[in-house]
Backbone as CSV, one residue per row, in Angstrom:
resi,resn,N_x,N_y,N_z,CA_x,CA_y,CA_z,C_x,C_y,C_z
1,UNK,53.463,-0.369,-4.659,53.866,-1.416,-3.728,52.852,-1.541,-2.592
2,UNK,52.211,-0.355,-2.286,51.444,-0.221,-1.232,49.996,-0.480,-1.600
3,UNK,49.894,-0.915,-2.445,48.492,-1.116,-3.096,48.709,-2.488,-3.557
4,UNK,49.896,-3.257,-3.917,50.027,-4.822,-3.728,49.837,-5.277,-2.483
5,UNK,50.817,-4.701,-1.399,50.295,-5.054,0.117,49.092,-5.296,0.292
6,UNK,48.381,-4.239,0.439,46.909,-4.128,0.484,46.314,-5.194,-0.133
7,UNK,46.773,-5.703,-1.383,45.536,-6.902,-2.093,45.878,-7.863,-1.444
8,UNK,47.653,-8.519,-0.872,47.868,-9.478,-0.658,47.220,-9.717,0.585
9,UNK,47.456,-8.832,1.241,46.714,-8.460,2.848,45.303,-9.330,2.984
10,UNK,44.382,-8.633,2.342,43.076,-8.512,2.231,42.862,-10.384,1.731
11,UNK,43.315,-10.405,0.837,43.749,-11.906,0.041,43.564,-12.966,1.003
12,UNK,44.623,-12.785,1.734,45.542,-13.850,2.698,43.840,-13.882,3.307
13,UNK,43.711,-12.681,4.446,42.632,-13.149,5.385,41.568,-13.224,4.605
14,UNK,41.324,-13.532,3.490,39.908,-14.256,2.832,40.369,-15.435,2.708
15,UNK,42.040,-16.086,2.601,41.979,-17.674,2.411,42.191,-18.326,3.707
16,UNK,42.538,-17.172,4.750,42.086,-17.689,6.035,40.796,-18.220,6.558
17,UNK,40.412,-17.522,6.134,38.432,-17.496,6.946,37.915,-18.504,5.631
18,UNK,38.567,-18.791,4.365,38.114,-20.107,3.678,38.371,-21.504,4.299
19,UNK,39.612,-20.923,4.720,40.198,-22.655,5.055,39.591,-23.103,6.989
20,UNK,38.981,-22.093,7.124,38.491,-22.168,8.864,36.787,-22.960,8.756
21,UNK,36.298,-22.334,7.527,35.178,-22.754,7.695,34.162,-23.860,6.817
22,UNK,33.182,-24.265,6.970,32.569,-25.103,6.020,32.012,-24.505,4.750
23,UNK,32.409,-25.350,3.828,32.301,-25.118,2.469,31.288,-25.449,1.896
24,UNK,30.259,-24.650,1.121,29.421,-25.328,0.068,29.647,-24.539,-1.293
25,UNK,29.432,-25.187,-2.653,29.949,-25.079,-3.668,28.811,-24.656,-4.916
26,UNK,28.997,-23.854,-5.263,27.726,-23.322,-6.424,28.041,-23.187,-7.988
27,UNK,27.305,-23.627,-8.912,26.991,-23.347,-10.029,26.282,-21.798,-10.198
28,UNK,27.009,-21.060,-11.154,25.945,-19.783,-11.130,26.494,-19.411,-12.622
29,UNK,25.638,-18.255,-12.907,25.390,-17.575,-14.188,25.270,-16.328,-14.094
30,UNK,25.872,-15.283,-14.454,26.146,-14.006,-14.580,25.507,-13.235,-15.932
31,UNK,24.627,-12.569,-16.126,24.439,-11.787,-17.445,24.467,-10.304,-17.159
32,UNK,24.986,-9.533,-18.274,25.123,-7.835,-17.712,24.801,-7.196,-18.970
33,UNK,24.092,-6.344,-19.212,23.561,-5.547,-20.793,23.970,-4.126,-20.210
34,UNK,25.208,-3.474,-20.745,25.564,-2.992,-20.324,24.799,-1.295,-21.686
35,UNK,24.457,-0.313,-21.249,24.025,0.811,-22.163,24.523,2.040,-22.128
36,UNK,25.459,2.607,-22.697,26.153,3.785,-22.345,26.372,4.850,-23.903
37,UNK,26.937,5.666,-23.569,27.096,7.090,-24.322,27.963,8.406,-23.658
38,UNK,28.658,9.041,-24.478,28.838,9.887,-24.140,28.396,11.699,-23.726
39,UNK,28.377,11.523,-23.428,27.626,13.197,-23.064,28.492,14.616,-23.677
40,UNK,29.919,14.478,-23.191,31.323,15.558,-23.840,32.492,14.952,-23.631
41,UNK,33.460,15.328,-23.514,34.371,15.083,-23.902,34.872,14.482,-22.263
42,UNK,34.216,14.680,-21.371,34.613,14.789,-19.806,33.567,13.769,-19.301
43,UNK,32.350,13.662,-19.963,30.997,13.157,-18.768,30.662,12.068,-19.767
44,UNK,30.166,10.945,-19.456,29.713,9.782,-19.584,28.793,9.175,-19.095
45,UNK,27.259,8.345,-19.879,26.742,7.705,-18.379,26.567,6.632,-19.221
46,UNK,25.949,5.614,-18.142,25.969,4.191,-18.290,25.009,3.651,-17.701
47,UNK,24.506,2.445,-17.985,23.365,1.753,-17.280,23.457,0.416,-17.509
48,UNK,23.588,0.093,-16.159,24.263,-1.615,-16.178,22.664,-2.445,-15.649
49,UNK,21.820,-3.170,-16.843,21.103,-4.260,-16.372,21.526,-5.501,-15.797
50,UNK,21.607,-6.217,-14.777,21.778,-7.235,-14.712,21.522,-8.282,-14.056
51,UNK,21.229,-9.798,-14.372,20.417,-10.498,-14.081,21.459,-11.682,-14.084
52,UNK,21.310,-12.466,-12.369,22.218,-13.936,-12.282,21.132,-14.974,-11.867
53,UNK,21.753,-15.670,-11.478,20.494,-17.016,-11.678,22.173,-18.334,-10.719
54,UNK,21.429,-19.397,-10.341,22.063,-20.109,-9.436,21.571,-21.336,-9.868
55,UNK,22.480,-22.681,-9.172,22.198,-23.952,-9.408,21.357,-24.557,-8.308
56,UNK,21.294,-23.965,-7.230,20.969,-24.483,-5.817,20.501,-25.780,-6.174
57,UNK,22.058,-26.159,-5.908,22.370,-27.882,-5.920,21.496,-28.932,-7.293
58,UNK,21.169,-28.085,-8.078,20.533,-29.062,-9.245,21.416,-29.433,-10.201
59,UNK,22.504,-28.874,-10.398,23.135,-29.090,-11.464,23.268,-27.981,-12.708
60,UNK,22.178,-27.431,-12.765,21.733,-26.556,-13.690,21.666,-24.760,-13.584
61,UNK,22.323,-24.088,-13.531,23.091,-22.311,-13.427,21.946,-21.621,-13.452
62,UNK,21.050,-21.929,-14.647,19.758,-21.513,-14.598,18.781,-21.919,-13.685
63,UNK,18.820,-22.383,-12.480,17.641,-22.980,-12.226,16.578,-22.105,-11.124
64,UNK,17.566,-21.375,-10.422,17.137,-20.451,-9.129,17.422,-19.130,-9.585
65,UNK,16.866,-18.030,-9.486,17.157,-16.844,-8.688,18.648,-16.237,-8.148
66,UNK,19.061,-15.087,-8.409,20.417,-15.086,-7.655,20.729,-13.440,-6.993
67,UNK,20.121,-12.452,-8.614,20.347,-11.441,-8.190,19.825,-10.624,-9.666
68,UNK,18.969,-9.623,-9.317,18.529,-8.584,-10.779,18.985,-7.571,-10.257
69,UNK,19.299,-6.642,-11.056,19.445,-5.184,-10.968,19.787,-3.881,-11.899
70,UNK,18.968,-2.996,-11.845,19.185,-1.798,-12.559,20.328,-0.491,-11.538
71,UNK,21.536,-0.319,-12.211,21.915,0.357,-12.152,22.733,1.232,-12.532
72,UNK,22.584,3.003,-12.831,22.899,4.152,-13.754,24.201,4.546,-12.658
73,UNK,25.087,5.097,-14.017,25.674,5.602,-13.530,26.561,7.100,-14.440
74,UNK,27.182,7.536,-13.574,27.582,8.669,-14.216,28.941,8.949,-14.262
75,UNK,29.879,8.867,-15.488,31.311,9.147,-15.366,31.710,10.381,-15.688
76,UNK,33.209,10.656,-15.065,33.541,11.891,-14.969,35.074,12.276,-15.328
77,UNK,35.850,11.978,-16.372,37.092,11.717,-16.780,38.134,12.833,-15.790
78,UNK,38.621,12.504,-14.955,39.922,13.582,-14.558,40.514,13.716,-15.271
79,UNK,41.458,12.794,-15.905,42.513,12.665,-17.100,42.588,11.192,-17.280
80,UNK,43.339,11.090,-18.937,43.543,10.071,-19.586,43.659,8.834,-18.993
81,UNK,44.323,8.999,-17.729,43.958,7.655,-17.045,43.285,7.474,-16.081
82,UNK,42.367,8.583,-15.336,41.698,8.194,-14.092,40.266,8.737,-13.931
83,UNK,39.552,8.372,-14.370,38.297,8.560,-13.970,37.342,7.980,-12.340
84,UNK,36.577,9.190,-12.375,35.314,9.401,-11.113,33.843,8.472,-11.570
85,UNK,33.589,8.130,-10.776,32.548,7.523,-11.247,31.314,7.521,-10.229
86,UNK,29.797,7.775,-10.272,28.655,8.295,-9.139,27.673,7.207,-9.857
87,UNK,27.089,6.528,-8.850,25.654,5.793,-9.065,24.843,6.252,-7.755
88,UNK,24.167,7.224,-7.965,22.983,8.456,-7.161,22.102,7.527,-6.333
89,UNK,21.905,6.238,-7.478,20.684,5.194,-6.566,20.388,4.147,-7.669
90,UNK,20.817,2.676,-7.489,20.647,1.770,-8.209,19.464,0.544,-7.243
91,UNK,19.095,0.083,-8.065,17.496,-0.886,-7.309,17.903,-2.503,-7.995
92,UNK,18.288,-2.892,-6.341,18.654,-4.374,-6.560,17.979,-5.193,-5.836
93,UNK,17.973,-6.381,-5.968,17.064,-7.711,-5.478,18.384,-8.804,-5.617
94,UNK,18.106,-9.461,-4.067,19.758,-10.322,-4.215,18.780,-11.743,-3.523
95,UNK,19.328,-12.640,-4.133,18.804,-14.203,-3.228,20.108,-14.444,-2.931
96,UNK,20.273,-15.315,-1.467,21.640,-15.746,-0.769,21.828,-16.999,-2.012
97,UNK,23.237,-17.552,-1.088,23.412,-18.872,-2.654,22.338,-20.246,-1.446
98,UNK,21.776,-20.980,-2.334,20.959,-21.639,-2.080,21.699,-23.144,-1.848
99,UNK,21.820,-24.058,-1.279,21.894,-25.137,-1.122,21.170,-26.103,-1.890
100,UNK,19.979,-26.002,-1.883,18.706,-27.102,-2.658,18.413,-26.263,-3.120
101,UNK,17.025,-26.401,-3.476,15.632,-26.080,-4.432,15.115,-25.484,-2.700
102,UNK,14.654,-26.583,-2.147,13.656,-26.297,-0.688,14.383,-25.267,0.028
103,UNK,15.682,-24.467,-0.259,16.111,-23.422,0.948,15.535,-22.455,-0.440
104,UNK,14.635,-22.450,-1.079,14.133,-21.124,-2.059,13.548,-20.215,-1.351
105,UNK,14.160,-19.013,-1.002,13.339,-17.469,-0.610,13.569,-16.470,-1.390
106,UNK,12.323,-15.489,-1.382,12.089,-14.125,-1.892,14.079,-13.574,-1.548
107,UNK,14.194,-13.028,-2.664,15.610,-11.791,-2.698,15.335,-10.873,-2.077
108,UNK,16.132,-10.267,-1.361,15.778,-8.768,-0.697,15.784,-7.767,-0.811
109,UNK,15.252,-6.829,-1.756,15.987,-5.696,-2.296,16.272,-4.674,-1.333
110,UNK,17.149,-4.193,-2.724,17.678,-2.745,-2.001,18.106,-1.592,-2.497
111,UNK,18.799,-0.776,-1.573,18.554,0.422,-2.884,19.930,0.603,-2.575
112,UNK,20.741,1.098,-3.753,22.515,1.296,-3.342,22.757,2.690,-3.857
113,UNK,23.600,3.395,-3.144,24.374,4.922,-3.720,25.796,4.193,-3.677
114,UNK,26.498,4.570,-4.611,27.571,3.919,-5.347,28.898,5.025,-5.499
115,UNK,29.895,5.503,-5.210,31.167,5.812,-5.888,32.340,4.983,-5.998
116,UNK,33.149,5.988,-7.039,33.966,4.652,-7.756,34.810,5.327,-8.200
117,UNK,36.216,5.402,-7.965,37.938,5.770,-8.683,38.444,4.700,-9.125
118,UNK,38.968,5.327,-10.508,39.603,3.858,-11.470,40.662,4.794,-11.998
119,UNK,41.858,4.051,-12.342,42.977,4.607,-12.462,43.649,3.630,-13.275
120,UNK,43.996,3.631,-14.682,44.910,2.698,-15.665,45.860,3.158,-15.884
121,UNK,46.633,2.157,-15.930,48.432,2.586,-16.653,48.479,1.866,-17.940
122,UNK,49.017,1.820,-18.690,49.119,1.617,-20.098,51.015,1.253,-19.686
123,UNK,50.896,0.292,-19.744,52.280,-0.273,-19.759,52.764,-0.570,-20.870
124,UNK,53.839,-1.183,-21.573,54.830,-1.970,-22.017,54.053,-3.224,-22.934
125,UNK,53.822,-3.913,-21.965,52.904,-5.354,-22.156,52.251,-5.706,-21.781
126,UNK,51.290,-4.774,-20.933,49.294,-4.887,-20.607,49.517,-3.228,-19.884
127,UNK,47.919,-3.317,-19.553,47.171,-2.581,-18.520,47.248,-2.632,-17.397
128,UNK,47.318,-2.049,-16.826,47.161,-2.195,-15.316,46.200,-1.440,-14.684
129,UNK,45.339,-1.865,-13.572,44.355,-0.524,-13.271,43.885,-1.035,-11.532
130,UNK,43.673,-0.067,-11.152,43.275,-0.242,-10.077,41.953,0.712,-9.469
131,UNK,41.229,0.137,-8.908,39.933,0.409,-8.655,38.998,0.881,-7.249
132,UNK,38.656,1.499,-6.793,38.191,1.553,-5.021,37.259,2.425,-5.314
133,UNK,35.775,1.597,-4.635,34.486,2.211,-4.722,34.222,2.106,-3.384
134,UNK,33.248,2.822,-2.910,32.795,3.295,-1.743,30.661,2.956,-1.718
135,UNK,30.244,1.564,-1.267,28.471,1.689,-1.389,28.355,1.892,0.229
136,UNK,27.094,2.528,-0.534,25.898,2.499,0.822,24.627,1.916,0.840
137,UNK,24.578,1.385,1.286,23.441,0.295,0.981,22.300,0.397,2.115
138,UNK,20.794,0.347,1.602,20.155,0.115,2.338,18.824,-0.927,2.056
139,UNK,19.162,-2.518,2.892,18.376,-3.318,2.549,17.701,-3.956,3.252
140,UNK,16.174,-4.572,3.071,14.777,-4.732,3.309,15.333,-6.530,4.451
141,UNK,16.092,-6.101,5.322,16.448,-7.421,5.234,15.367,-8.109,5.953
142,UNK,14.791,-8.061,6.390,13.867,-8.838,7.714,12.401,-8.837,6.709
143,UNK,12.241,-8.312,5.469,10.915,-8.557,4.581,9.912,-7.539,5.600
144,UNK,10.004,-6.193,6.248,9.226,-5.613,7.072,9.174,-3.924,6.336
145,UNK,10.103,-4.033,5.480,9.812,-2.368,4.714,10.818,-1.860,5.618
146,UNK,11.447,-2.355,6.824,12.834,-1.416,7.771,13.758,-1.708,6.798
147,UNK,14.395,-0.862,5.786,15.869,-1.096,5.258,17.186,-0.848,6.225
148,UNK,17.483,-2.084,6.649,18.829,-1.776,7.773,19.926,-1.076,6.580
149,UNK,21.051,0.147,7.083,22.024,-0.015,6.354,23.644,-0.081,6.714
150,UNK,23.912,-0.122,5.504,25.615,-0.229,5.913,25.980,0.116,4.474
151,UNK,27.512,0.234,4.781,28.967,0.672,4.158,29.505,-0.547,3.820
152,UNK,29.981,-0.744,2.365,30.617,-1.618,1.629,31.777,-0.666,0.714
153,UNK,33.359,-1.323,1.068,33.976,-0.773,0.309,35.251,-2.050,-0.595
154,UNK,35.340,-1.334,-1.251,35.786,-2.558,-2.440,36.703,-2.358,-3.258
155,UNK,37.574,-2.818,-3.368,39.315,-2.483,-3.779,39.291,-4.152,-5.342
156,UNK,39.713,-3.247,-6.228,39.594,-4.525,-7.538,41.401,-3.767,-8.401
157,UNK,41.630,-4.994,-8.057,43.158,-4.559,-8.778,42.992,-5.688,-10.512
158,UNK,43.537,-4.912,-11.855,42.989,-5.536,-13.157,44.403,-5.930,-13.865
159,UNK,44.533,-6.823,-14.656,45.433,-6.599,-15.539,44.853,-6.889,-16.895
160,UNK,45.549,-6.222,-18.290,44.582,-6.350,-19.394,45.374,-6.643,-20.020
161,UNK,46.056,-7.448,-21.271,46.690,-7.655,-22.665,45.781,-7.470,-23.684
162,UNK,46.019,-6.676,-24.440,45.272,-6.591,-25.877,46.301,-7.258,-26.654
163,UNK,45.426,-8.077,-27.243,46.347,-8.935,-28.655,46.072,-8.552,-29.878
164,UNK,46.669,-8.656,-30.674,46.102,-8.012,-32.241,46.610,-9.027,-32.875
165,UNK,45.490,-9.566,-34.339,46.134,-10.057,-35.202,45.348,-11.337,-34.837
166,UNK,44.723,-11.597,-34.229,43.534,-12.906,-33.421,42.957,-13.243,-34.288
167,UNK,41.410,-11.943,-34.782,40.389,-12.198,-35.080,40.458,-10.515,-36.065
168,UNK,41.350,-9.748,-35.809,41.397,-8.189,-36.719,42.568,-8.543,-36.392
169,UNK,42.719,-7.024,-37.473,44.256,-6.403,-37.711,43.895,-5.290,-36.599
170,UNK,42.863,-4.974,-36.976,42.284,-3.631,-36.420,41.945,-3.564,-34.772
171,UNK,41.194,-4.942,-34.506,40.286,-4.982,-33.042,41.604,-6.440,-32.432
172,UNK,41.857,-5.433,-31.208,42.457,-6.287,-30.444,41.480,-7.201,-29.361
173,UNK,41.903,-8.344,-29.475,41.359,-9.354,-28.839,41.710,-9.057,-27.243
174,UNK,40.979,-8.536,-26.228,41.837,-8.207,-25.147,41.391,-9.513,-23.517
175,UNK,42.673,-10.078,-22.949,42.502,-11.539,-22.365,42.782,-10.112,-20.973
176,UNK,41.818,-10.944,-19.889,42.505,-10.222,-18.609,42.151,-10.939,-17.279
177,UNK,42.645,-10.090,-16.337,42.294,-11.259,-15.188,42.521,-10.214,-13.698
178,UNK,41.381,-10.416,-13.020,41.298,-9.135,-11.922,40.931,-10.049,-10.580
179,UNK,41.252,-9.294,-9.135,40.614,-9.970,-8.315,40.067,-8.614,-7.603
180,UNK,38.938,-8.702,-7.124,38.353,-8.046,-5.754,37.634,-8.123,-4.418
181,UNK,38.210,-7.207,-3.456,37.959,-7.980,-2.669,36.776,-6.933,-1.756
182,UNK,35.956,-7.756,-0.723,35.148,-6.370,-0.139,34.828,-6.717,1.247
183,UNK,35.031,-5.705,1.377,34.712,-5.405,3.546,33.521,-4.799,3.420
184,UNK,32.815,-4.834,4.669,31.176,-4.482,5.005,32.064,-4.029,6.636
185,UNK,30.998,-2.733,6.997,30.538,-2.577,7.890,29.381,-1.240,8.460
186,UNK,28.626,-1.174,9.010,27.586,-0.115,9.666,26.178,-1.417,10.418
187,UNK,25.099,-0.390,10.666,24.264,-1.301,11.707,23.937,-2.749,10.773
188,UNK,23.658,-2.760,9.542,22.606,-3.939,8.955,23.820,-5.171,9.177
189,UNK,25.436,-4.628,9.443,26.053,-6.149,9.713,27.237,-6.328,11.193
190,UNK,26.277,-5.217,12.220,27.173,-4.931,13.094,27.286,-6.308,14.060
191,UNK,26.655,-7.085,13.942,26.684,-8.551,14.744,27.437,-9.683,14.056
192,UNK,27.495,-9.411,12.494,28.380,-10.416,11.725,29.859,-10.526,12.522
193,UNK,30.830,-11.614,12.525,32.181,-12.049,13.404,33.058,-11.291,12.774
194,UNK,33.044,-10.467,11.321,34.512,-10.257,10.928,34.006,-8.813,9.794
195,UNK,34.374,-8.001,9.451,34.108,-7.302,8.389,34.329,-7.957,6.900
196,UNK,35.014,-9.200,6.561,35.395,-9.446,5.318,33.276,-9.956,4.824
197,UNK,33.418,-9.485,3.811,32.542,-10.097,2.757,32.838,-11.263,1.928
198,UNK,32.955,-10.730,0.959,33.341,-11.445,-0.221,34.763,-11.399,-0.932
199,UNK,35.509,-12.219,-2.176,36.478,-12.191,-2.884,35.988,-12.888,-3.990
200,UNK,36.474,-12.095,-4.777,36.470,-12.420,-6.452,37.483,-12.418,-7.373
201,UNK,37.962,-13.521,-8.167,38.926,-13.744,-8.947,38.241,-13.789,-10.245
202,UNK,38.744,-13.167,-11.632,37.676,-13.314,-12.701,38.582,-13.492,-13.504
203,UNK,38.559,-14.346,-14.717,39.605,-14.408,-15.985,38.543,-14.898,-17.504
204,UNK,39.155,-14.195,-18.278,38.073,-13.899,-19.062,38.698,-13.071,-20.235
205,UNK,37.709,-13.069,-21.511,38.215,-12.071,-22.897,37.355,-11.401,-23.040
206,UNK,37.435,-10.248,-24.043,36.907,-9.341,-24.502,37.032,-8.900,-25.843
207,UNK,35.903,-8.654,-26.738,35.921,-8.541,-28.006,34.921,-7.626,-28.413
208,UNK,35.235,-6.742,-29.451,34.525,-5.539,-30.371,34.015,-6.438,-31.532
209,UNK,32.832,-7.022,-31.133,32.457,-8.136,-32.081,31.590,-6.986,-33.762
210,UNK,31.225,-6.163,-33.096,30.338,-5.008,-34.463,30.818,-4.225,-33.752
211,UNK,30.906,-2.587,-34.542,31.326,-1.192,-34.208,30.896,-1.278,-32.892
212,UNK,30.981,-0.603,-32.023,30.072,-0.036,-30.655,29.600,-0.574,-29.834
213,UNK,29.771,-2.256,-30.009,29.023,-3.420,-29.408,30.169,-4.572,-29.241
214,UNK,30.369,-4.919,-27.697,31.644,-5.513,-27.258,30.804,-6.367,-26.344
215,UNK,31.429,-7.371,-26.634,31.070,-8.674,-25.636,32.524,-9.271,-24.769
216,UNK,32.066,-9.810,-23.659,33.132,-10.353,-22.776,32.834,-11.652,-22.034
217,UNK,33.735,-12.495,-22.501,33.266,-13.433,-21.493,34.359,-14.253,-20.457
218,UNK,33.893,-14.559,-18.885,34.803,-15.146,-18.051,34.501,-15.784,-17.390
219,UNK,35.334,-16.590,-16.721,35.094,-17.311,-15.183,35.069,-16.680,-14.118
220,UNK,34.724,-16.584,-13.359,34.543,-16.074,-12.229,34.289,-16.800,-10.864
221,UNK,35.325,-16.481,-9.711,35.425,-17.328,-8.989,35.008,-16.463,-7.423
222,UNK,33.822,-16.971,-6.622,33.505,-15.835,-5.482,33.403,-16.640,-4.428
223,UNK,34.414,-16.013,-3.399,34.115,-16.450,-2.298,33.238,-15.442,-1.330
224,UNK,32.502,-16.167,-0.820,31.657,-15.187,0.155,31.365,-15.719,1.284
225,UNK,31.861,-14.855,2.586,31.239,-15.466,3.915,29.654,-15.662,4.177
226,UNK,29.255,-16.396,4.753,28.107,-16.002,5.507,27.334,-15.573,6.946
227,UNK,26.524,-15.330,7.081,26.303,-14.444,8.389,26.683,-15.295,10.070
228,UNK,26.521,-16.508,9.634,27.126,-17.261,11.017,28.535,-17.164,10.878
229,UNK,29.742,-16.586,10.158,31.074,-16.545,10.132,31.988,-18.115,10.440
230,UNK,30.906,-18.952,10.106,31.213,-20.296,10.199,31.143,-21.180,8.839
231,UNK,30.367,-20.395,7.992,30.647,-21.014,6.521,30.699,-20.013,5.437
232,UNK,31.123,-20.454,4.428,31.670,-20.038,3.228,31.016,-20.814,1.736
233,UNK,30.172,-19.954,0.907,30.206,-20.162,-0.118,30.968,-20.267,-1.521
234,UNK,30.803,-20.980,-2.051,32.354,-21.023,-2.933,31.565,-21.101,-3.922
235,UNK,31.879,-20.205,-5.290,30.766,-20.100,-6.537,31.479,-19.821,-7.382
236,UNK,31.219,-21.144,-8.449,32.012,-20.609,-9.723,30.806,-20.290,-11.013
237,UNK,30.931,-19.218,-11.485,30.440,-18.526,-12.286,30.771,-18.613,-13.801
238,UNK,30.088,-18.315,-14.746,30.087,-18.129,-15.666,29.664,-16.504,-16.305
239,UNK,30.231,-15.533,-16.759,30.002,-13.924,-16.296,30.072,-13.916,-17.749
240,UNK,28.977,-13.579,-18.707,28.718,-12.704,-19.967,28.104,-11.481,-19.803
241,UNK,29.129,-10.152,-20.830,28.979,-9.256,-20.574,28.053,-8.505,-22.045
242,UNK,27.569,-7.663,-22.429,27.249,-7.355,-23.613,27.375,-6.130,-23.401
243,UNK,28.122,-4.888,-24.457,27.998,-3.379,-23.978,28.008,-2.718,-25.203
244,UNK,26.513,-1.991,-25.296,26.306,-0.989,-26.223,26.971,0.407,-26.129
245,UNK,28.140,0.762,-26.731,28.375,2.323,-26.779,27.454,3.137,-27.367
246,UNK,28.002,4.393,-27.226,27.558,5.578,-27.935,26.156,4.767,-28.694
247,UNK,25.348,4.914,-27.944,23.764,4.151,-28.104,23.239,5.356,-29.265
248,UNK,23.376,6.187,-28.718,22.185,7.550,-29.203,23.361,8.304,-30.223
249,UNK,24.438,8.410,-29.353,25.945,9.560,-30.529,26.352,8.944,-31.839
250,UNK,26.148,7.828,-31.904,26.364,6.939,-33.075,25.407,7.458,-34.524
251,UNK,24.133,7.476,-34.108,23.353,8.195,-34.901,23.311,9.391,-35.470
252,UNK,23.392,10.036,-34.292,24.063,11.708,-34.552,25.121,11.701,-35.733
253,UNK,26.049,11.062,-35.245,27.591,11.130,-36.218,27.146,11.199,-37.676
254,UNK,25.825,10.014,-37.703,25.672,9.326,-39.200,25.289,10.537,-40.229
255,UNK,24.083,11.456,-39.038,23.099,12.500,-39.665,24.015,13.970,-40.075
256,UNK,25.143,13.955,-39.442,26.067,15.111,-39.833,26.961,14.521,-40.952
257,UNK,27.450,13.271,-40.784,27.884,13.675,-41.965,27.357,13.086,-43.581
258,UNK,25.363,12.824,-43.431,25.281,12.814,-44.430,24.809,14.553,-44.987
């Protein structure tokens, strides 16, 4: 109950600070190549490529720059439903959302240390899961090599239905739909008007299209303040996911049991 509060909470004052300020509206494109394996029965790692791209006002998702990034990470199973999760240091490059073509600037990178608690319930008639990561970020903002930093923390509540009988008997077709939301604060945004960042609503499927190899695809809907706390970007997305399991263990399996 206290973790619905919390989303509705957080919710409300992001459709506050939407409806206060001026709006501009984006086309964007999401891609993620996701590479993972298991290590034992407890440890996991992963490595999320990923590359977005923007319309800045052309019409076209592809046309600008949005955001690349490499980042590893390392899982850590507590139990059946709640896993730890550590990214040590991931290397990102972000462009703001663009208006035109002519507001085109260099992305700023940065470097992020990442943790992450995820917790699923296995209900009745979906999933449920809830999520709270903790970044630290330190980024190049002024283009001078000074990385200002700060604290980003981020609360993503999920729900999942697996369907069977779609497309397999075997592979459930799974439909879901999550929102998250994120607060900023330390020196790189101590002058910004409000701690809220961003909000994200995503709805979308998921499919085990070959053994080990799952694709997902959704809408995705982000609101994000900007640094004058007087306008608001509004971006609807298009988010394809691609994720290789057991990359390397797959092989192994094959060689034991020929």
């Amino acid at each position: 109950m206290k973790k619905r509060l919390l989303l509705a909470c957080l919710t409300l004052l992001s459709a506050t600070l939407y409806a206060q300020n001026k709006e501009y509206t984006h086309g964007v494109f999401w891609g993620r190549l996701i590479l993972a394996d298991t290590i034992n029965s407890k440890f996991k790692w992963e490595l999320y490529l990923q590359k977005r791209t923007q319309s800045a006002g052309t019409g076209n998702v592809f046309a600008e720059p949005h955001f690349l990034s490499v980042w590893p990470w390392l899982n850590y199973k507590l139990n059946s439903n709640t896993k730890i999760s550590v990214s040590p240091v991931g290397y990102f490059v972000s462009e703001v959302f663009f208006n035109s073509v002519d507001d085109v600037k260099p992305g700023v990178k940065e470097w992020r240390s990442s943790i992450r608690l995820e917790n699923e319930q296995k209900l009745s008639w979906f999933n449920y899961s809830n999520r709270y990561s903790v970044e630290y970020r330190l980024r190049d903002l002024a283009y001078n090599g000074n990385y200002q930093p700060n604290w980003r923390v981020r609360y993503q509540a999920k729900i999942e239905k697996p369907l069977r009988n779609v497309f397999s008997k075997d592979k459930p077709l799974s439909v879901f739909v999550s929102e998250e939301v994120f607060i900023q604060f330390g020196k790189a945004v101590a002058s910004n008007p409000n701690i809220f960042d961003q909000n994200r609503v995503n709805i979308g499927a998921g499919y085990e299209i070959f053994k080990n190899i799952r694709f997902s695809a959704s809408y995705l809907n982000i609101i994000q303040e900007r640094v004058s706390g007087k306008e608001i970007d509004n971006a609807n997305a298009l988010w394809v996911v691609l994720d290789f399991e057991n990359v390397f263990s797959q092989f192994k399996k094959r060689k034991i049991r020929q």
